[in-house]
C-alpha positions in Angstrom: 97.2 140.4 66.8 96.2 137.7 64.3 96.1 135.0 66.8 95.1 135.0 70.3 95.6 131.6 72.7 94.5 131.2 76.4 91.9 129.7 79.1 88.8 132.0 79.0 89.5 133.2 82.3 92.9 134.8 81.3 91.6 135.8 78.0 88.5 137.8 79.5 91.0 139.3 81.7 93.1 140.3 78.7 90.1 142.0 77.7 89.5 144.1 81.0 92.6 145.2 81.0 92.9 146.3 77.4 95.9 144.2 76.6 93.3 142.3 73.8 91.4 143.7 71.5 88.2 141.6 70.1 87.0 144.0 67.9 87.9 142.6 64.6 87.5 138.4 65.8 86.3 136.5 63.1 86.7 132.9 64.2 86.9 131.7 68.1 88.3 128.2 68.1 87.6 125.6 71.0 89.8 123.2 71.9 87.7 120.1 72.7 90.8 117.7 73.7 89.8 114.8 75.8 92.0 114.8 78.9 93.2 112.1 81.2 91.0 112.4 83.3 88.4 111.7 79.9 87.0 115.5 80.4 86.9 118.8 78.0 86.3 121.8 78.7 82.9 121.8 78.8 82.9 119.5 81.1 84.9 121.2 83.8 82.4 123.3 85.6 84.5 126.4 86.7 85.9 126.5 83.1 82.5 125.6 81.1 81.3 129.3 83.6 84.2 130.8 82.1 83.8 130.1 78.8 80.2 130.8 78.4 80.5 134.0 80.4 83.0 135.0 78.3 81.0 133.9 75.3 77.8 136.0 76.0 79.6 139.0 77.4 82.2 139.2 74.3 81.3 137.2 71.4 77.9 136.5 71.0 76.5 139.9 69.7 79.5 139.8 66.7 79.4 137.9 63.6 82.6 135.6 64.9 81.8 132.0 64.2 82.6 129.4 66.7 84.7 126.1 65.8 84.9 123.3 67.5 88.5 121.3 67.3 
């Protein structure tokens, strides 16, 4: 897969069940879009836990490079 898109939730559990492979992730992309309620991601607490979970359990020992959009 060249391309992966989700909520870090769904992707981590694409990644317990086997259905996504991180091994070769280069680039993890974070979509910082302001919503209406004027929040992102990071500032929704149940999905900021997700993300960095899913971060430090996944990503952060590799060499993938995180972007902020």
């Amino acid at each position: 897969m060249r391309i992966g898109v989700g909520t870090p939730n769904r992707i981590q559990k694409l990644i317990q069940e086997g259905a996504l492979s991180i091994d070769l992730v280069q680039v993890i992309v974070l979509d910082l879009f302001v919503d209406q309620k004027e929040r992102t991601i990071l500032e929704i607490p149940e999905v900021r836990k997700d993300l960095f979970e899913l971060l430090e359990s996944n990503f952060l020992k590799g060499k993938a490079k995180i972007c902020l959009y």
